[in-house]
N, C-alpha and C positions, 0 to 999 in steps of 0.2 A: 212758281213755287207757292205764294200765296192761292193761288186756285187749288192748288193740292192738298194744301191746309184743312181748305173746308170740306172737304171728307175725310178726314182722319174719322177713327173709331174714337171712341170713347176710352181715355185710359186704361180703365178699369178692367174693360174686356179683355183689352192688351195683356196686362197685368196676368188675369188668368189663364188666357192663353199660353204665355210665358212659362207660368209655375203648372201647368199640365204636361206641354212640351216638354221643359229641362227635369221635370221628377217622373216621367214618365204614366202619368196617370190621375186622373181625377180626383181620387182620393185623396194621393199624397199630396198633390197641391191644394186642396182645402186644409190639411191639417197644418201644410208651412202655412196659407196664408188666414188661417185660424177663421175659416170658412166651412159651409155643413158641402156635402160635395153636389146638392142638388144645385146651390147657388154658383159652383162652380162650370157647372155641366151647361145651367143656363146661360152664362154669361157668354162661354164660348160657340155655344150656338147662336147667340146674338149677333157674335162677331161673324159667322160666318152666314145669316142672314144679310149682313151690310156691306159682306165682301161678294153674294153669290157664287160661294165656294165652297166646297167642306175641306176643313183644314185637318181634320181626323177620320181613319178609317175605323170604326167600333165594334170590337167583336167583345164576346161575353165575356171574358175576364180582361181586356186588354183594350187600348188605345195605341194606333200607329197613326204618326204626321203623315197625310198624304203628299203630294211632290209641292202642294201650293204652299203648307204647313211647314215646310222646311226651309220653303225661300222667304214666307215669313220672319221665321224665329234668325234668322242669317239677320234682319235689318231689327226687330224689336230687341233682342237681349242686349247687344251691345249698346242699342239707344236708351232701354233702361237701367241699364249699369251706369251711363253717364247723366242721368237726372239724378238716380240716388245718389253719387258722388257729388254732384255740382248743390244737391239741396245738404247734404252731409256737411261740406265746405262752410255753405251759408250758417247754417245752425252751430258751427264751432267757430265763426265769426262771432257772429251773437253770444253767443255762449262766453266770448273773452278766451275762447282756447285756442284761437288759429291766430298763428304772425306770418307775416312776408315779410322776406329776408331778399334782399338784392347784394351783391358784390361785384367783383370784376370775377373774369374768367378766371385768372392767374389763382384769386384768394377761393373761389369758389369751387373749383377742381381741388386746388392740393394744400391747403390749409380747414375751409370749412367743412368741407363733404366727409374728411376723414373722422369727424368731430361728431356729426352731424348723429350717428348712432348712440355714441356716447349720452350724446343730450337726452335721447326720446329712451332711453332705458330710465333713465332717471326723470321723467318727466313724458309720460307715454300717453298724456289726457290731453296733449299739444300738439296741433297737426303744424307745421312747419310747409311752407311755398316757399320754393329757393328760384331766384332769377338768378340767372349768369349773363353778364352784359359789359363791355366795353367801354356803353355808350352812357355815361354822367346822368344824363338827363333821364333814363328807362328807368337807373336804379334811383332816383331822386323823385318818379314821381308819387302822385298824392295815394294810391293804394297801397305802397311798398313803409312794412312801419318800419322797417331797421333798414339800412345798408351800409355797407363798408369800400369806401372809394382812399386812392392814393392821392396825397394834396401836400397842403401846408396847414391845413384845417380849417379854412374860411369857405364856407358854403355858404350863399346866403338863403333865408330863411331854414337851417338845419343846424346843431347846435351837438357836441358829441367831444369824443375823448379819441386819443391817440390809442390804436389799438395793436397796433406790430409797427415796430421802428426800421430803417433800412438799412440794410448792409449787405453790400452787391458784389460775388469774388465768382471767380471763373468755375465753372464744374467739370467733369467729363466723365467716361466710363474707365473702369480700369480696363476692359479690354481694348478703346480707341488710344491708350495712354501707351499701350504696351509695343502698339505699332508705329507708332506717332512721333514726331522729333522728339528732342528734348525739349520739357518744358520745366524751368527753373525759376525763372522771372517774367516779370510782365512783358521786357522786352522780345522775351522768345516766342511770345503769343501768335505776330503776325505773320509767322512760320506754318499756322495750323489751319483747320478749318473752324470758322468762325461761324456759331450758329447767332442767324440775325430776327429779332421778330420787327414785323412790317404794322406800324400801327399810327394811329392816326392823332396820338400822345405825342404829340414832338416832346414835352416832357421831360419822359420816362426815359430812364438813361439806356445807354446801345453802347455799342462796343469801342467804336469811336469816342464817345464823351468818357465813357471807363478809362481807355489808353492814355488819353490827355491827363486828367485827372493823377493817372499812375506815371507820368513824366517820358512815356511811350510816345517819339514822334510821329505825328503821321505817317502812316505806314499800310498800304494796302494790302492785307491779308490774302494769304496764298490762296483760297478759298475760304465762299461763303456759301453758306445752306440760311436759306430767310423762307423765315415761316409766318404765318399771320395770327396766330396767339401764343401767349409766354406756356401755357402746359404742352404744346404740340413742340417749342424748345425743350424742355425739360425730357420729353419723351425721346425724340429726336441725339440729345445727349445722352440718353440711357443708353441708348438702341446703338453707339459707338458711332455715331454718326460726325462727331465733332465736337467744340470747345462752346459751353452756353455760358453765358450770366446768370450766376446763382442768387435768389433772393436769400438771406436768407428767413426763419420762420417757413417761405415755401416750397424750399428742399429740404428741409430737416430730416421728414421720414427718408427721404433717399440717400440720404449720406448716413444713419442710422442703421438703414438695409445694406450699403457698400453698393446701392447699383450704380451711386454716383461717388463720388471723391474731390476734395479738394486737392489740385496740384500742387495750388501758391497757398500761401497764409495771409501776401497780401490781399486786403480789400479795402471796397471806398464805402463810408458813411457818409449819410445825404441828411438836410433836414428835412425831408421828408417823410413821409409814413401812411399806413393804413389808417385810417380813422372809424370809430363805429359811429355810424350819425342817426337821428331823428330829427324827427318836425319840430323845429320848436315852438314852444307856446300850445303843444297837441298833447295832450293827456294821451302817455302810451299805455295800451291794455296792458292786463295782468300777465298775460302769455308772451306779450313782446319785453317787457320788462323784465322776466325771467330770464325766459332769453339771454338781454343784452347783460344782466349779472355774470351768468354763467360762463358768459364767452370772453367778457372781463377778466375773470379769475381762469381761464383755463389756456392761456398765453404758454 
């Protein structure tokens, strides 16, 4: 790879090449890249001086990619859409306009993402990077200026506020409700199919720690569907598949929509919760700071 390096073209040629290619002509690609079209015309012969190839067939009014020209622009366009993105990035770092934002999967799918439009209408100068992760440590480290993890609140070195409280009651679909035993009480539960998520939170409460909790003996459920993250439950329960643990904040919108429903009324509260955290002791930018207001107030 590094041997292949040292023949790369020169950008620039690239560049031209490019904006000849995708605007279909010499011309037009000087005027996007506010170039006269002789400098354009040379650069691309440059290139195909260092390729020993012609990459254009040229006739009097017109320019066609020959077949080498084509299997070009296949590997440069998309390689320079990802440099101007990747220096775009950099420059609204700098700039104070870009935050990283880490969560869990759970908060990130069906609490933040739903949000996530709202913010950048009201705030469109703000490039936002969302990690979705499981894993404490990805959304904790030193690039990531905000995240929101489930705890008691003690992070060390990270310092933050309680950001969604817990309160955990069974969901399901009205269509799996409608074929399904009776479900009245908690006790009726282990009648049903129990949706389980498989995760590596001993933690995080399951269906098991719910039923104790609700005075439900141990009781092994008629069936279980066990998934390995809490949105592929939630879906899972949409889809009439069975009975999930509802967060709530991140079923809201689906009990709002009617794809999900509460059975029971009872539920368990935990002291637990979402927390929004930061570095402490790190001056957050202006764009992360905004952010974490806004997401504050929009509970």
């Amino acid at each position: 790879m590094a041997d292949d390096r040292r023949h790369l073209p020169p950008l620039d040629y690239l560049v031209a090449f490019e904006a000849a290619a995708t605007r279909g002509g010499f011309t037009a690609a000087a005027e996007h890249l506010n170039l006269s079209q002789a400098a354009i015309s040379r650069k691309v012969r440059l290139l195909e001086d260092h390729l020993g190839r012609p990459l254009f067939l040229r006739g009097h009014r017109f320019v066609t990619l020959t077949r080498e020209g084509r299997t070009l622009l296949e590997s440069v366009a998309p390689a320079l859409d990802a440099i101007a993105q990747a220096t775009g990035r950099i420059r609204a770092a700098e700039d104070g306009r870009s935050v990283a934002i880490a969560a869990t999967n759970s908060v990130a799918a069906l609490w933040l993402m739903p949000r996530i439009q709202d913010f950048r209408r009201l705030h469109p100068e703000i490039e936002i990077r969302l990690v979705s992760s499981d894993d404490d440590e990805e959304c904790l480290s030193p690039d990531i200026d905000l995240c929101i993890l489930r705890g008691e609140g003690a992070w060390p070195g990270h310092e933050g506020a309680m950001l969604l409280d817990e309160e955990i009651f069974p969901v399901a679909s009205p269509a799996y409700l409608a074929g399904a035993p009776a479900l009245a009480a908690p006790s009726d539960l282990p009648a049903h199919t129990l949706i389980e998520v498989a995760s590596h939170h001993d933690e995080w409460l399951r269906w098991r720690g719910w039923l104790e909790r609700s005075g439900v003996p141990a009781t092994p459920p008629a069936r279980t569907l066990t998934v390995n993250t809490y949105p592929l439950a939630v879906q899972a329960a949409a889809d009439g598949l069975g009975v999930a643990l509802g967060w709530r904040h991140l079923v809201d919108r689906e009990l709002e929509r009617g794809v999900l429903v509460r059975p029971l009324r009872h539920s368990v509260a935990t002291t637990s919760g979402y927390y929004l955290l930061a570095r402490a002791g790190r001056p957050l930018p202006e764009a992360a700071a905004t952010l974490r207001s806004w997401l504050s107030e929009s509970r």
